[in-house]
Structures are given as structure tokens and as C-alpha cells.
VMD Tcl script that draws the C-alpha trace (Angstrom):
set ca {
  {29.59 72.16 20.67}
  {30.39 75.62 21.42}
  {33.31 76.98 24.08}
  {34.96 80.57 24.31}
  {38.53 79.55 23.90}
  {41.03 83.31 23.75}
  {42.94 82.87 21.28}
  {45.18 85.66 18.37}
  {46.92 84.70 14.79}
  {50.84 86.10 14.84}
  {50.46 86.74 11.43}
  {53.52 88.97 8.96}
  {53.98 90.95 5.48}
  {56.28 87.97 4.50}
  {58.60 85.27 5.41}
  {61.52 86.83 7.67}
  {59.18 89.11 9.17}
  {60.37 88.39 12.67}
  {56.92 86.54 13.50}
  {58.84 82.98 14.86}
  {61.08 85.36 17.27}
  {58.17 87.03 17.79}
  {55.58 84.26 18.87}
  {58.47 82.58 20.99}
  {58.91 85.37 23.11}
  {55.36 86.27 23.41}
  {55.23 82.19 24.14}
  {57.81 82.58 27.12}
  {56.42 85.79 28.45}
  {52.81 84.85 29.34}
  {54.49 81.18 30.54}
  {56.34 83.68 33.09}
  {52.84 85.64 34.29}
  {51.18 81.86 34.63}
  {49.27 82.15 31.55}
  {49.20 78.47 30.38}
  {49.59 79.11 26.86}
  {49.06 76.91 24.24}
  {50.95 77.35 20.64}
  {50.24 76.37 17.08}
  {51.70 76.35 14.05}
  {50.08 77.33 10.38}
  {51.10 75.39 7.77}
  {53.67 71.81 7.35}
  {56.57 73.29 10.08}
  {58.34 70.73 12.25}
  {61.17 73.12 13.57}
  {59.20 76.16 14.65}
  {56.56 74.40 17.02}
  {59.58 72.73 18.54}
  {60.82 76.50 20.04}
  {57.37 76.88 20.85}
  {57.53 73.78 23.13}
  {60.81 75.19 25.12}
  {58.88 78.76 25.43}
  {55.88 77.61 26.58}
  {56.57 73.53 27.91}
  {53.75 72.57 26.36}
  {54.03 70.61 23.16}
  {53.77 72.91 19.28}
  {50.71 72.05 17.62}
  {50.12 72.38 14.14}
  {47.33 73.53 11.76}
  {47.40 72.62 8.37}
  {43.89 72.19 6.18}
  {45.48 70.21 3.54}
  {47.25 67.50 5.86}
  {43.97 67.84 7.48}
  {41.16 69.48 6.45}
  {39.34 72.26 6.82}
  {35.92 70.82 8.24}
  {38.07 68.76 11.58}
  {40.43 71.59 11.65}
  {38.23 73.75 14.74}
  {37.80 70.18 16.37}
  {41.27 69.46 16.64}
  {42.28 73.13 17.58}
  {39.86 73.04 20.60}
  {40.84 69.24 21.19}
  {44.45 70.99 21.91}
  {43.51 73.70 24.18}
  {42.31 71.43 26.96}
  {43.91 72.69 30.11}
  {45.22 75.40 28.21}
  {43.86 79.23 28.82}
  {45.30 81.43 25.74}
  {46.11 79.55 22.00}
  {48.56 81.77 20.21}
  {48.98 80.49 16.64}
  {51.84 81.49 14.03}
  {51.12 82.21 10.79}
  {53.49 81.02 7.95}
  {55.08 83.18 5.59}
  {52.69 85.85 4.30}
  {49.31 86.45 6.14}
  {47.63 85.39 2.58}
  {50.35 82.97 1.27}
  {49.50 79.38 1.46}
  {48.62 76.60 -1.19}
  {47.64 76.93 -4.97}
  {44.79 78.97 -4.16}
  {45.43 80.34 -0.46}
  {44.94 76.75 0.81}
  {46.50 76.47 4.74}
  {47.16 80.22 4.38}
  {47.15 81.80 7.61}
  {44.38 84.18 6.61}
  {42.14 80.95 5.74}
  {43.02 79.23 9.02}
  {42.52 82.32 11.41}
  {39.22 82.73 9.49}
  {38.15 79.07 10.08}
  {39.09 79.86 13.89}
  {37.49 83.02 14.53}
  {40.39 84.40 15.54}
  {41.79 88.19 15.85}
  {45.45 88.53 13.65}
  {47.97 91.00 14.64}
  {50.43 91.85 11.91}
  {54.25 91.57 12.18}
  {55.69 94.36 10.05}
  {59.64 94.59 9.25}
  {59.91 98.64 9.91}
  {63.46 98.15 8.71}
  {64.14 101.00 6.76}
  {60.54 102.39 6.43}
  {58.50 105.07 7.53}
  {54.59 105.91 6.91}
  {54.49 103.04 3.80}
  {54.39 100.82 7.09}
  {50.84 102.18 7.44}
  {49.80 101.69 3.65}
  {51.00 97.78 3.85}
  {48.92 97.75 6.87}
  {45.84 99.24 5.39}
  {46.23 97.10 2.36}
  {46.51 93.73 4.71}
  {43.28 94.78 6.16}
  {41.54 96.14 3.27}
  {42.75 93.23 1.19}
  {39.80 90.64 2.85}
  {37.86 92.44 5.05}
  {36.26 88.75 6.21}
  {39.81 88.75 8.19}
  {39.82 90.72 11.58}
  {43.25 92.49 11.44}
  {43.18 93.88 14.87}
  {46.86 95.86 14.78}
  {49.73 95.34 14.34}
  {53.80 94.71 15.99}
  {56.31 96.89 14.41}
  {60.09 94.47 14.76}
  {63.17 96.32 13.67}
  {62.61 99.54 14.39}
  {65.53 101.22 14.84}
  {65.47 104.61 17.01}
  {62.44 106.79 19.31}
  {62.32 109.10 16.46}
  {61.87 106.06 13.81}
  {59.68 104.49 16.25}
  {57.16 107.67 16.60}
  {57.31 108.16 13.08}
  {55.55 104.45 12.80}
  {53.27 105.50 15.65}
  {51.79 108.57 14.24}
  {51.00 106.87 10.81}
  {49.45 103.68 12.36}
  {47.14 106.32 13.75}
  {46.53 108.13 10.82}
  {44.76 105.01 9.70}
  {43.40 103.92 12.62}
  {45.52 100.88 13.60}
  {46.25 100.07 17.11}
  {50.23 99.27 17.93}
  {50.81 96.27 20.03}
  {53.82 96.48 20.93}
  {57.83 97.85 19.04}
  {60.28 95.33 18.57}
  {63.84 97.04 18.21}
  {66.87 95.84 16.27}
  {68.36 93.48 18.21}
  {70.92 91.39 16.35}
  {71.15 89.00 19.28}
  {67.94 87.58 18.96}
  {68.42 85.96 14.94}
  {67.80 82.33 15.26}
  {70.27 80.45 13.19}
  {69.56 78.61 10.04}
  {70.66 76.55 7.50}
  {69.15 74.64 4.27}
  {65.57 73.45 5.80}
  {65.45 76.76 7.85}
  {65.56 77.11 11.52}
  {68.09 74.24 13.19}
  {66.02 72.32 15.16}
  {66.23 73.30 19.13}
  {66.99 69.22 19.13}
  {70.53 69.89 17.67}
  {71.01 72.87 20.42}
  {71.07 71.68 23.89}
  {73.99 70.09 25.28}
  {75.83 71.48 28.41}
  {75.40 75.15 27.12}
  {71.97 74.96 26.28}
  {72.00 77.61 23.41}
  {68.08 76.86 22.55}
  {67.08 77.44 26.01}
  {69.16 80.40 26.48}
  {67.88 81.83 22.91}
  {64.19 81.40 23.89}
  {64.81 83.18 27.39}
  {66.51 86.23 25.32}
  {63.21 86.61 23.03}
  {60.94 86.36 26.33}
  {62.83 89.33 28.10}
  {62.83 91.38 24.81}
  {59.29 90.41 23.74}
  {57.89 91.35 27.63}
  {59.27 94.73 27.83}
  {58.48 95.89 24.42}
  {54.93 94.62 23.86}
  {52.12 95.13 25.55}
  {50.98 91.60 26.83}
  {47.73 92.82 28.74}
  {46.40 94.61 25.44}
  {46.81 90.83 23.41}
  {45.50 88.64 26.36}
  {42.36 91.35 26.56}
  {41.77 91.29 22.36}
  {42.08 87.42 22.72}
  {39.46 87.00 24.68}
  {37.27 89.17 22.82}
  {37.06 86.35 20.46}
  {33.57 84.98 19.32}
  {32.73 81.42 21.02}
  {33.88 78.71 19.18}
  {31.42 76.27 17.39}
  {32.80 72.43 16.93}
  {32.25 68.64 16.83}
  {33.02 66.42 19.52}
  {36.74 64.33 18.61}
  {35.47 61.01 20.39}
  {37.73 57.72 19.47}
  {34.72 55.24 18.94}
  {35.64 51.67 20.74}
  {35.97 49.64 17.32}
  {38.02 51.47 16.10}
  {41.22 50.04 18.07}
  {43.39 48.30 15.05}
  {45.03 46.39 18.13}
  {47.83 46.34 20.63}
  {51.28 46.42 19.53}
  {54.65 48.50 20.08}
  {55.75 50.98 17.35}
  {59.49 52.05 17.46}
  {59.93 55.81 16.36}
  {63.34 57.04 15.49}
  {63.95 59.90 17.63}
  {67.74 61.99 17.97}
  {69.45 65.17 16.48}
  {69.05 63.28 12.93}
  {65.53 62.26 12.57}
  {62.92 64.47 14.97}
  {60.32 65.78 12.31}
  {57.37 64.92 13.72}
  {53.60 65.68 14.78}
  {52.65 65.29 17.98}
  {49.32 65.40 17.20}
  {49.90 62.31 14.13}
  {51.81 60.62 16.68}
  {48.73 60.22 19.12}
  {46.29 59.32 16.51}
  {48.42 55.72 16.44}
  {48.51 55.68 20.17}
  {44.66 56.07 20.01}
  {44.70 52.90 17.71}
  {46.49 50.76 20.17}
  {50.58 51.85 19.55}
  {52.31 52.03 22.11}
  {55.27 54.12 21.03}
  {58.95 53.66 21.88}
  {61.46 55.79 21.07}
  {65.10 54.76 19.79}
  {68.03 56.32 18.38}
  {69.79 55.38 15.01}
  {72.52 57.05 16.48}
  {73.36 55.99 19.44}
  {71.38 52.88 20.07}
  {73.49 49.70 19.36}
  {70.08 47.77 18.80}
  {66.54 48.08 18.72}
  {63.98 47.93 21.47}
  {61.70 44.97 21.37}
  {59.13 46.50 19.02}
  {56.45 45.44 15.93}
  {56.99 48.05 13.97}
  {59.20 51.01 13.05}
  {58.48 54.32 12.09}
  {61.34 56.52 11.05}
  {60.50 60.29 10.58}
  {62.04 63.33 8.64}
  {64.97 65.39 10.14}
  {68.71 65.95 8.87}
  {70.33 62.47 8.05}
  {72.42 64.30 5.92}
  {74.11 66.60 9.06}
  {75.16 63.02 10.77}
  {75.81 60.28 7.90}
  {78.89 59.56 9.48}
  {77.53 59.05 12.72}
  {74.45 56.98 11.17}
  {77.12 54.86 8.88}
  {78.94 54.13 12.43}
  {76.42 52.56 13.99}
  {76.76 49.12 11.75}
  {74.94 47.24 14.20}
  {72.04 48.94 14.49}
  {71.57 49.50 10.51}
  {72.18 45.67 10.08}
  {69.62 45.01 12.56}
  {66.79 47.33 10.78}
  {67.78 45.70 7.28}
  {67.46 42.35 8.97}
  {64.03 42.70 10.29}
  {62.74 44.59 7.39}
  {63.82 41.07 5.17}
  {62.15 39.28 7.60}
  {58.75 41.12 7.19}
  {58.51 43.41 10.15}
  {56.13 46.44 9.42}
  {58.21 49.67 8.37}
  {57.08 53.61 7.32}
  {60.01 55.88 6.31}
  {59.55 59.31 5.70}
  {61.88 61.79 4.06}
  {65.07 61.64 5.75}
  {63.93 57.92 7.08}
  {63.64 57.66 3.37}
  {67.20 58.39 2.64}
  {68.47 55.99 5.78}
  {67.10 53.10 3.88}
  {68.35 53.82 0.85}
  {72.39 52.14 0.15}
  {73.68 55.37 0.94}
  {74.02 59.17 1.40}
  {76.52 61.43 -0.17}
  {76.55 64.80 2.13}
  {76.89 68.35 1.34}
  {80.76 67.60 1.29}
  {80.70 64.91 -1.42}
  {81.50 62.02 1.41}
  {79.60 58.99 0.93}
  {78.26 56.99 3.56}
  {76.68 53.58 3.71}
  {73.33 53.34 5.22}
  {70.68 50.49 5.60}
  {70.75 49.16 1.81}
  {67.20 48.03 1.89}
  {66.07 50.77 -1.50}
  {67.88 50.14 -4.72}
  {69.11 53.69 -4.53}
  {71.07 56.58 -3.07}
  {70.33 59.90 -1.54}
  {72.33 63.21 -2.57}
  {72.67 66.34 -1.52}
  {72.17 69.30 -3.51}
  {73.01 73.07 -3.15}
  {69.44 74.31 -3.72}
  {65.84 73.16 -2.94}
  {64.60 70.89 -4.89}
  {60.78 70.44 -4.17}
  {58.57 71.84 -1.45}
  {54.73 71.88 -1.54}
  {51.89 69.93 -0.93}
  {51.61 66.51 -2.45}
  {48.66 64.18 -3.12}
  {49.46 60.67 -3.05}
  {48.35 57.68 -4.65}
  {48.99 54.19 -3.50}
  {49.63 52.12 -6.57}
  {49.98 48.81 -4.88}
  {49.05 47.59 -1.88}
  {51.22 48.23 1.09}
  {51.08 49.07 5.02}
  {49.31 52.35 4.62}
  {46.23 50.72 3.22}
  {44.90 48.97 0.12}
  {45.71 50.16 -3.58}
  {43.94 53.60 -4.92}
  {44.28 55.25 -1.45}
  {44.89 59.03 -2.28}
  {46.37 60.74 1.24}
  {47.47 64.44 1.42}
  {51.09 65.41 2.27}
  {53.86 67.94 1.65}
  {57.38 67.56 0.22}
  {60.54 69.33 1.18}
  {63.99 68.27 0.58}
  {67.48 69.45 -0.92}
  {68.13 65.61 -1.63}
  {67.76 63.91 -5.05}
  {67.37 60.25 -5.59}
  {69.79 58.60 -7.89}
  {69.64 54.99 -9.76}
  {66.21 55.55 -9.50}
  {64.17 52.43 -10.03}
  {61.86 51.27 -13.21}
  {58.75 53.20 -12.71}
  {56.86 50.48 -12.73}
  {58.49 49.10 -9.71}
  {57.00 52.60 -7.56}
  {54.49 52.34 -4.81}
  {53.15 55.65 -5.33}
  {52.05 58.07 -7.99}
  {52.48 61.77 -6.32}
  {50.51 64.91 -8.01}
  {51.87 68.77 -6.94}
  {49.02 70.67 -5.57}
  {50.52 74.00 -7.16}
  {51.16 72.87 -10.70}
  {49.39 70.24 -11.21}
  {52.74 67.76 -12.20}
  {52.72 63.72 -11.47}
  {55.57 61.79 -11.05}
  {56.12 58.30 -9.88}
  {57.81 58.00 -6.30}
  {59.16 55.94 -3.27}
  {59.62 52.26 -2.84}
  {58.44 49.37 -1.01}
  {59.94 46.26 -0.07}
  {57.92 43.33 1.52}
  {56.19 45.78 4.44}
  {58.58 48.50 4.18}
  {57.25 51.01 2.68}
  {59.14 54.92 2.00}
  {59.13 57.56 -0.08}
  {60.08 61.62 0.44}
  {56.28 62.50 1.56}
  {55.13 63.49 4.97}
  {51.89 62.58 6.40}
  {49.92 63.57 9.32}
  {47.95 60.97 10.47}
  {44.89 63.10 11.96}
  {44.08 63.40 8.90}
  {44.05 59.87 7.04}
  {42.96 57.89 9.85}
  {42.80 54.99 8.12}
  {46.15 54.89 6.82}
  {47.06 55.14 10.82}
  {44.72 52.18 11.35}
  {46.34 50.28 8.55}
  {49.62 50.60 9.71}
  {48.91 49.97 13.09}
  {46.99 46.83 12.12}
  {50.15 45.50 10.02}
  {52.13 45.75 13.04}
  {49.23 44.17 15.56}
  {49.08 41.11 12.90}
  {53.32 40.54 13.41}
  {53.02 41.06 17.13}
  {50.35 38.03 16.54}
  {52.22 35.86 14.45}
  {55.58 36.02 16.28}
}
mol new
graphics top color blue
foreach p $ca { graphics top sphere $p radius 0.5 }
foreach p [lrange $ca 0 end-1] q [lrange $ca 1 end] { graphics top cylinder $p $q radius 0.2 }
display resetview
């Protein structure tokens, strides 16, 4: 198939750039003229797309060709822009940072696309060198259309036609001068941005953040110059996405942890089990006394660490989830769903707190990173993803460490670091629990979806 869909890459020099202010504001801006704008994320991110939902109120999408892959990667993105009239995609960190090898580097993804990139450059500080890091961003693969370029941080008139004059020297068109503005720094802590899910409440502060970047982003860059270079964008060639009738694993209802603590999640994973016959349910390890009526649970990344005590509280609730996990109900932890199952969590503080006790081991926090990348993942056993030798493609990223780890022989998975090359034994499972620090997205391993989703059809049947 082949549609003209506008669409531009917010791409940047480096992480810190300004790009995620950046791509907000541009986000809210067109949402104010009417544009229906539909947002994407390069790269793993659960925090980012979830400004982009508040900017534009349509759900962050994400675009990732190793949780994916590169061949279903144009389907999806046009499968997302129904109903939608500009995509505006943010790149992540560097324009050619990705993978070992540039893999889900923005410069791959906006060349899969078709798309026009416009460069976020941190002026901080600089002068005409602005203009040779531009040059060598588009000189460095000229397969990449670097169509200009947003200068953030720029500090006076005189700084700012200084910048000017030596984009033109090279013959790169300005889109628009961001000036220092100290108000608009999103806050962050260990996993980066805090997620706009820990910043409502009666003030708001997300809402009111993403209204400040709008107003700053809509009088300092020039909106009609990116809609007109977005649609100048070749037609886009892709397959059809249709869900064939057989494949339905069968009716059921999925429970999906959902507050402040646990909220990493794809939209677009989430509907791929809807598709197979979920229906989905949220609840809320912290504040729900008990579960909903469901077949399954699913219980998602996010910051168990930033609410133990909350999480350790709720007694009823984790008694509940330990119950029906001995009894055999279906159940996929991820990351910080990981670390709820485990005995218990020892926080940034040193405090301890008791969690579900269903994993023979204990989460703790650490003061620095200590794994992010892209994973592949081998199934060593059999379990509710899907039969044993299953390799599925995911991404780490924690400041946790396990301890009282288990005998390796006893581990459900064998995971292998895309950069280095490094295997190591990982998770656990426990009748059809099943949990380990990886994230998946299910668009791309289907079947894993259909597995799961099958597990939890087969206890709807037999109870």
C-alpha cells in the first residue's frame, strides 16, 4: 500500500539536547491550531511518550526496530496515524546513537520512514561551531534528509544572529530559536524524566509544564515552515496490519497493574492482547484492597521502589496476588512487577519492605545504573510466553540488583546483551508466573502475546 502521511524526525547532537521539551511543545502547539497530531517515540522510552499524550491527547507511540523490527516497523507507523494529520516523532539521544551497530537509532528509523529530521542543537555557549556540528550531522550520511535545524538555549539577539548568519554560511535553514528558559527543565530522577503519572494531583504540575513548553515552543518556532516540510514527504509504501480471524487465542480478562508505581507500558503491546481476545482491566497495587475478577495478571515496569511502603501497606491485596499465583492463575511480571513479587524491596533509604514473596529473592536499590540495553531472550523451560527455545527481543533498565539469587539451573531464561555480546541466566517462574527484569513489546512477538493470552483463556475455561 502506499499513502502520503506528513510527517518530521525531532532529532539532537546528544542526550539533553532539549529535543523532549522541544517535541512537547511543538506537540501542544499544533493541538492548539487543530492540527491532530500524532507523536512517536524512537527507541525503548515509557516516560517521554507519556508527555506526549498530555500535549497532544492522543496516546505516545513508540518505534523501536529491535522490540520490533525493521520490516513491520512502516506498517505499524501508518497503522498509528489513522485519524491523525501530522506524525511528529522524537529521536533518542544522538541522531546516530542507537544499538550495537546504530540499531533503533533515530537516523535508521527516520530513514526507514522517509521522513525529513530537523536537528536540536544546544547553542549554549557556542557560536559558528554550531554550524560545523550541523554540517557534520548532514554530511555524516547523506542517505538522511537533514532539513535544518532548532537552535534551544540561545541566550541573547546578538548570540542568536551570530547562530543565524553561520547556519547560512552553510546553507541550513533555521526553524525556529529556543531561548534559555530555566522554567521549562522537566524534572528527573534515576530512570530519567518522572513520569507525568506521579504529577497530577490538585495542582496539576504535568499539565501546567506541558502548557509552558506549548506557549514557548509557538512563539519561537516557526510552525507553518515544519507543517509545510512535513508534507513534502515522499508517499509512504507499506503492508496491510490485518488481524486474520484464527488467530483469536480466546476470550478472557487480563488485569494490568496500573498507578504512580507501575505505568511502563506500550500502548501499542497492550492492543496486540486485546486483538487476541483480552479484555484488559486495570487495578491498582496501591490502592485497590483486592483484585477485579480477572484470568490473568500482567504487572508492568514503573518505580516500585518510590512507593514500597505504600505497596507493603496494602497486605490484602499482595496476599491475594500470592494466593492466586499458588493456585495457578496465569501471571507476567516485568521489571518493577518483577521486584513486587520478589519477598521484598530495600529502597534508596536502606528501608525494607515486604512485598508478594512469591520469588526466592529480594530487590535492592543501588546508587548507579546497573544495566540498560537491548536484551535477547531465551526461554529455557516452558512457561506462559510460549514453549522452550523461544528467543524474543527486549531491553533492560534498572538501578535494582537481585540478591539470594537462585541456582542457575532453577532460571527460566538465558538473556544475551545486544552490545557486548554477554549471557547470563535470569528471572524466575513459579507454576504460571513467570518474571524477570526484561521488557517486551508484544507487536513484535506475537506469539508470545497469543501464548499468554491462551494460558489465561484455558483458566477462564477450567474455573
Amino acid at each position: 500500500m502506499e499513502r502520503q502521511i506528513p510527517r518530521l524526525v525531532i532529532g539532537a547532537t546528544q542526550s539533553g539536547a532539549g529535543k523532549t521539551t522541544i517535541v512537547t511543545g511543538l506537540l501542544a502547539a499544533f493541538r492548539k491550531r487543530k492540527v491532530a497530531v500524532q507523536s512517536f517515540k524512537v527507541g525503548p522510552d515509557y516516560i517521554d511518550p507519556g508527555y506526549h499524550r498530555l500535549a497532544s491527547g492522543r496516546p505516545g507511540m513508540n518505534l523501536d526496530t529491535w522490540l520490533t523490527s525493521s520490516e513491520k516497523l512502516p506498517s505499524a507507523f501508518a497503522r498509528e496515524m489513522e485519524g491523525a494529520e501530522l506524525a511528529l516523532i522524537e529521536g533518542v539521544m544522538g541522531l546516530y546513537d542507537g544499538g550495537r551497530q546504530g540499531v533503533s537509532s533515530t537516523a535508521e528509523i527516520a530513514k526507514l520512514l522517509g521522513a525529513p529530521v530537523v536537528l536540536v542543537i544546544d547553542a549554549k555557549s557556542m557560536g559558528a561551531s554550531a554550524a560545523a556540528i550541523a554540517q557534520g550531522f548532514r554530511d555524516y550520511d547523506k542517505d538522511v534528509h537533514l532539513a535544518g535545524v532548532i537552535l534551544n538555549r540561545v541566550g541573547s539577539d546578538t548570540h542568536e544572529a551570530m547562530l543565524k548568519e553561520a547556519m547560512a554560511d552553510i546553507g541550513m535553514p533555521v526553524f525556529g530559536v529556543m531561548r534559555r528558559q530555566d522554567g521549562l527543565v522537566m524534572p528527573e530522577r534515576h530512570l530519567g524524566l518522572v513520569p507525568v503519572e506521579e504529577r497530577g494531583g490538585a495542582e496539576n504540575l504535568a499539565l501546567k509544564a506541558v502548557a509552558a513548553m506549548g506557549e514557548a515552543v509557538e512563539c519561537q518556532v516557526d510552525l507553518e515552515a515544519l507543517l509545510d516540510l512535513s508534507k513534502k514527504a515522499s508517499p509512504l509504501n507499506f503492508e496491510s496490519m490485518v488481524c486474520k480471524p484464527d488467530w483469536v487465542a480466546g476470550k478472557c480478562r487480563i488485569g494490568v497493574a496500573k498507578d504512580e508505581a507501575f505505568s511502563f507500558y506500550y500502548p501499542a503491546s497492550l492492543q496486540v492482547l486485546e486483538e487476541l481476545g483480552a479484555e484488559l482491566v486495570p487495578f491498582s497495587p496501591l490502592q485497590d484492597k483486592q483484585l477485579p475478577v480477572v484470568d490473568g495478571l500482567i504487572i508492568g515496569g514503573g518505580f516500585p521502589e518510590m512507593f514500597a511502603r505504600q505497596l507493603e501497606d496494602n497486605k490484602s491485596l499482595r496476599q491475594e496476588i500470592r494466593e492466586k499465583a499458588l493456585s495457578g492463575l496465569p501471571i507476567y511480571a516485568e521489571c518493577g512487577g518483577y521486584m513486587y513479587l520478589m519477598e521484598s524491596l530495600r529502597d534508596f533509604d536502606g528501608g525494607e519492605h515486604e512485598m508478594v514473596g512469591l520469588f526466592p529473592c529480594r530487590a535492592a536499590m543501588t546508587s548507579k545504573l546497573q544495566t540498560v540495553g537491548y536484551i535477547e531472550a531465551c526461554l529455557l523451560e516452558d512457561t506462559v510466553l510460549g514453549a522452550k527455545g523461544s528467543v524474543l527481543h527486549g531491553h533492560e533498565f534498572h538501578f535494582s540488583v537481585e540478591e539470594e539469587q537462585a541456582a542457575d539451573e532453577e532460571r527460566p531464561f538465558e538473556f544475551t546483551r545486544l552490545r557486548n555480546g554477554r549471557t547470563y541466566l535470569a528471572g524466575h517462574k513459579l507454576g504460571q508466573t513467570l518474571g524477570s527484569y526484561l521488557h517486551l513489546h508484544f507487536a513484535g512477538c506475537p506469539e508470545q502475546a497469543r501464548s499468554f493470552v491462551g494460558a489465561c483463556a484455558a483458566w477462564k475455561k477450567s474455573h
